[in-house]
ROVEXRO-970576 format. One record per residue (C-alpha): residue number from 0; residue in one letter; x, y, z. Coordinates in Angstrom, 2 decimals. Example, Ala and Ser with C-alpha at 12.3 -4.5 7.8 and 13.67 -1.06 7.14 Angstrom:
BEGIN
<pos 0; code A; u 12.30; v -4.50; w 7.80>
<pos 1; code S; u 13.67; v -1.06; w 7.14>
This chain:
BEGIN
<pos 0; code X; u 88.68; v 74.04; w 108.74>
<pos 1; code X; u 87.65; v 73.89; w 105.18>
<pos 2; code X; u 86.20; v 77.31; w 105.19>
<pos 3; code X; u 89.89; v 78.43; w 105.88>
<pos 4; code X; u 91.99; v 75.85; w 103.33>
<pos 5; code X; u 89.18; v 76.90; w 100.19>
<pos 6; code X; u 88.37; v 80.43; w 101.28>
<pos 7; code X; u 91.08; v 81.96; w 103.42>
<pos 8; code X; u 90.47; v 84.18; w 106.26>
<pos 9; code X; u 91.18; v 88.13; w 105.65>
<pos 10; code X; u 91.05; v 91.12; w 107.68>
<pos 11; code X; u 91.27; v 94.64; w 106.79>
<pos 12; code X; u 92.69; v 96.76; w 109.92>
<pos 13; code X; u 92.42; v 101.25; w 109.20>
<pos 14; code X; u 95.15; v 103.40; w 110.59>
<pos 15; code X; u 92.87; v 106.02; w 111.80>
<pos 16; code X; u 95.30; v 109.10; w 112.91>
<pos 17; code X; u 93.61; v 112.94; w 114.07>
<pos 18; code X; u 96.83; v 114.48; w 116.06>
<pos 19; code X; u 99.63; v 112.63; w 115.48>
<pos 20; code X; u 100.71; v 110.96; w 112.40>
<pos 21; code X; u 102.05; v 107.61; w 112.53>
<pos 22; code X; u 103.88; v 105.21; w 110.23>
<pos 23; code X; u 103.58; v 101.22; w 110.40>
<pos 24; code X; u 106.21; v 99.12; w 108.15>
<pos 25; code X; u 106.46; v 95.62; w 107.89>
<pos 26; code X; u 110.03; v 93.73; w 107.84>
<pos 27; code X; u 109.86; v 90.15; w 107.40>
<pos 28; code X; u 108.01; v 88.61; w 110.48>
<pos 29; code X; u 107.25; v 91.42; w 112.23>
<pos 30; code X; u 105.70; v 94.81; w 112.24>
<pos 31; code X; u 107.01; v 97.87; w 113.70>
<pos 32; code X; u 105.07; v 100.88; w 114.45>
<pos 33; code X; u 106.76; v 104.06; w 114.45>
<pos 34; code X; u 105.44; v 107.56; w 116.26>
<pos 35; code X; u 102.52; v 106.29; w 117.63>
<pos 36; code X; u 100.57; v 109.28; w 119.71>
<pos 37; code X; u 104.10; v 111.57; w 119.36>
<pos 38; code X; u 106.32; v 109.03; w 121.08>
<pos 39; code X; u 109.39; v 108.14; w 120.00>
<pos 40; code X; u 109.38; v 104.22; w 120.78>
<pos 41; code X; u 109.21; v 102.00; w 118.15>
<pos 42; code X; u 106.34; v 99.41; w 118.89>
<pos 43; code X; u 107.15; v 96.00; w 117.71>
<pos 44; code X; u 104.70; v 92.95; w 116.63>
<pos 45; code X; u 105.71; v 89.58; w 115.89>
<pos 46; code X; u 103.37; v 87.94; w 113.18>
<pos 47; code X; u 101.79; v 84.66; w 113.98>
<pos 48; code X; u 102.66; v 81.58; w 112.18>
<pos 49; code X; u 100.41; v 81.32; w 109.01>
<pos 50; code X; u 99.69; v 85.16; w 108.93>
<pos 51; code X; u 100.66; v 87.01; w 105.87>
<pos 52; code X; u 100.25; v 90.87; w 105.55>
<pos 53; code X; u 100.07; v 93.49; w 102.71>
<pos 54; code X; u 99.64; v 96.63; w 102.22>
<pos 55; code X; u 98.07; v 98.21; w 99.24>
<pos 56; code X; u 99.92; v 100.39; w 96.90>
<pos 57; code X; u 97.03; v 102.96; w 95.59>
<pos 58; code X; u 96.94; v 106.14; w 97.56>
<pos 59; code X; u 92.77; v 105.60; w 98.43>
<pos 60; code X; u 94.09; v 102.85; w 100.88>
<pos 61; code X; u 97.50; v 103.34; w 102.45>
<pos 62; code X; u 96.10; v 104.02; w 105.88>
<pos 63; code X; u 94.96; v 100.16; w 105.34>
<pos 64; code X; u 96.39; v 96.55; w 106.27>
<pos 65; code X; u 95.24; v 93.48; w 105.00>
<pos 66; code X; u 95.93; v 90.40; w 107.50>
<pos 67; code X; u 95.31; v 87.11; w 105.97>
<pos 68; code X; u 95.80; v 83.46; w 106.43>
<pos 69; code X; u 93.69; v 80.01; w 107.04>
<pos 70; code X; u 93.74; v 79.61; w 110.27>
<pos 71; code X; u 90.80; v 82.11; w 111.71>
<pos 72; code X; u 92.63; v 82.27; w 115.38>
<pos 73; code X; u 95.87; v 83.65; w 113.94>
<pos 74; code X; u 94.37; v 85.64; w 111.41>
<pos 75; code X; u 91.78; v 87.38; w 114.05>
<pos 76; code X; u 94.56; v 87.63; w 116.95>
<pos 77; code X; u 96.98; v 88.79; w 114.98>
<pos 78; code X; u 94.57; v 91.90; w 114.25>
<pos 79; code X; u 93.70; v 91.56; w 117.94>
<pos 80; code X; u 97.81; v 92.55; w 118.85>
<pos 81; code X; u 97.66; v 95.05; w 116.20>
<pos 82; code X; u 95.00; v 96.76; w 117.91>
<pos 83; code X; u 96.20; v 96.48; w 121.52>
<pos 84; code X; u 99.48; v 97.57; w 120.27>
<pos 85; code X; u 98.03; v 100.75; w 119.17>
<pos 86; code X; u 95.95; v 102.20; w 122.28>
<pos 87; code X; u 96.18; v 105.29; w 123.18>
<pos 88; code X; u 96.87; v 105.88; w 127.07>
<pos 89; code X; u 96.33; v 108.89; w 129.55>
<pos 90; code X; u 94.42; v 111.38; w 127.46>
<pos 91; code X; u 90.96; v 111.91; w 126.93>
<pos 92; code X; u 89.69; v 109.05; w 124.56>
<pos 93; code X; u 86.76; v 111.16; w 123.57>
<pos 94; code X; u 89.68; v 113.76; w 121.81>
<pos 95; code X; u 92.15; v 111.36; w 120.90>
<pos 96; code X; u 90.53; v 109.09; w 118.01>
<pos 97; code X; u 94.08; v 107.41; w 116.86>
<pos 98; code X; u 95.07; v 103.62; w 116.72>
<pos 99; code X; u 94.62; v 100.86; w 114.31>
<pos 100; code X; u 90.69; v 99.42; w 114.24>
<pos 101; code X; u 89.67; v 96.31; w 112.13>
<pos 102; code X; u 87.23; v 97.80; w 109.36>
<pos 103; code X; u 86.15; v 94.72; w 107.83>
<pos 104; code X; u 86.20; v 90.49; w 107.99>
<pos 105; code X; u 85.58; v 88.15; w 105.44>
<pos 106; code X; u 87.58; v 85.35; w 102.93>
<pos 107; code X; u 90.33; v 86.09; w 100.35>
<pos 108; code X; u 88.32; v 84.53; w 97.95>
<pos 109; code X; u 84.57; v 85.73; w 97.74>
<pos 110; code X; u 82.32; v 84.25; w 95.39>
């Protein structure tokens, strides 16, 4: 508990796309998740309670999302629906490399 009040728990999640492009926006508490694997569904995620998410401006990291928060369970599940959400179904998984993956763990604040 006080690793999470000092510290803060952050995740960085990688769009990882080879056939088909997609686009994730954020608006408000949720986060939507347009043409995922050519489809034209819009995949919706409601953010925990706690969870704050950004996404960097610079062009070396727009396929990335930064979850953070202190409380390690909403931080890590959130990233856990994020990457359920984003699962590609009925092809060959060995061809079809796309979703969202987490790429990293660790505190907001490292020393």
């Amino acid at each position: 508990m006080m690793t999470g009040v000092t510290k803060g728990f952050l995740y960085r999640c990688k769009c990882a796309y080879n056939h088909f492009g997609f686009g994730v926006s954020q608006e408000g508490n949720t986060i939507e998740i347009r043409k995922f694997a050519g489809e034209s569904r819009v995949r919706v995620l409601k953010l925990r309670d706690g969870v704050t998410i950004v996404r960097p401006d610079n062009k070396d990291e727009k396929d990335d999302i930064l979850i953070s928060g202190n409380d390690i369970d909403a931080v890590s599940q959130t990233a856990a629906d994020l990457n359920t959400c984003a699962v590609i179904r009925n092809k060959d998984l060995r061809r079809f490399l796309d979703g969202i993956f987490v790429s990293s763990r660790g505190h907001v604040v490292e020393e």
